[in-house]
C-alpha positions in Angstrom: 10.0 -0.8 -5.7 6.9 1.6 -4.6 5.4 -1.6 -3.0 8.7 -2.0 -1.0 8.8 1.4 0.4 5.1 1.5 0.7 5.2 -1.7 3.1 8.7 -0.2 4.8 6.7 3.2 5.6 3.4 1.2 7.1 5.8 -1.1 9.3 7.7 1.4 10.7 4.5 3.4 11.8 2.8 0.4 13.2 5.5 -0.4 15.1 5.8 2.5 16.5 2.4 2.3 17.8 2.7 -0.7 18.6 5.7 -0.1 21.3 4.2 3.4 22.6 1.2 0.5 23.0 3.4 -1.3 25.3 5.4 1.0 26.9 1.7 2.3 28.3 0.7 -0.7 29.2 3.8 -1.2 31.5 3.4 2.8 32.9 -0.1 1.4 33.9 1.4 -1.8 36.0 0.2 -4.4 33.8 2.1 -7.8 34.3 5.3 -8.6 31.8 3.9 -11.8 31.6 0.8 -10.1 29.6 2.9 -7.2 27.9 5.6 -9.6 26.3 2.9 -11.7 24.6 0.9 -9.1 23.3 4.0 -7.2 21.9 4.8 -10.4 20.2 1.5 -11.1 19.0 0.6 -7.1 17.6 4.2 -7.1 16.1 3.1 -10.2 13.4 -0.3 -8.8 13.0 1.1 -5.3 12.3 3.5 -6.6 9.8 0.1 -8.7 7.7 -1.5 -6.0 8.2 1.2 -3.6 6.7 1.8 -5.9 3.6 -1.9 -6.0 2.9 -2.0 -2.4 3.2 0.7 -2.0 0.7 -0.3 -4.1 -1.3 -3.7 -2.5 -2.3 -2.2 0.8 -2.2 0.2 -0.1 -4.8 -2.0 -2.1 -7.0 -2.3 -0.7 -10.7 -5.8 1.0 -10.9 -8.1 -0.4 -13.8 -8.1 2.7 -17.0 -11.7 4.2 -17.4 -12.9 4.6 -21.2 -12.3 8.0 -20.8 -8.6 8.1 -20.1 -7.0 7.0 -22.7 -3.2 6.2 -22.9 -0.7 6.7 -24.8 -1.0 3.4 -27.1 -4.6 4.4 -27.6 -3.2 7.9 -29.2 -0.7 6.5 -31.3 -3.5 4.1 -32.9 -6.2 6.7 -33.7 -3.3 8.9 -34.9 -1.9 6.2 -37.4 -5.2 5.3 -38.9 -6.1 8.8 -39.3 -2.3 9.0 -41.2 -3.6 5.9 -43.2 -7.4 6.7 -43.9 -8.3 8.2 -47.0 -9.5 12.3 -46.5 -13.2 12.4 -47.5 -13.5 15.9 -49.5 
């Protein structure tokens, strides 16, 4: 669900640079003939780009030796529970 409404959020903005993009290039008298196609064009490569994005933002992050989880405490909790006390 996170990667959804990561990718959602990073499209949205893109394309909203990418028409302010536009909408410049036509204050600025460029062509249509040039502004349609490149619309087109940064529209596809903002969406790759966004899933990529999302994708590696929402990838799970390896555990460091130091962290340890909850499965890790539960185990060192049952064999202390099951090793004999040394007096």
């Amino acid at each position: 669900m996170a990667l959804l409404v990561v990718y959602i959020a990073l499209a949205f903005v893109g394309e909203a640079i990418n028409v302010m993009a536009c909408l410049a290039l036509e204050r600025f008298q460029v062509a249509p003939s040039i502004v349609i196609p490149f619309f087109f064009v940064t529209s596809v490569v903002v969406l790759w780009l966004a899933w990529r994005l999302a994708i590696r933002l929402t990838e799970p992050r390896p555990q460091s030796a130091s962290s340890a989880g909850p499965e890790h405490l539960v185990l060192v909790l049952s064999a202390a529970i099951h090793a004999p006390m040394i007096p």
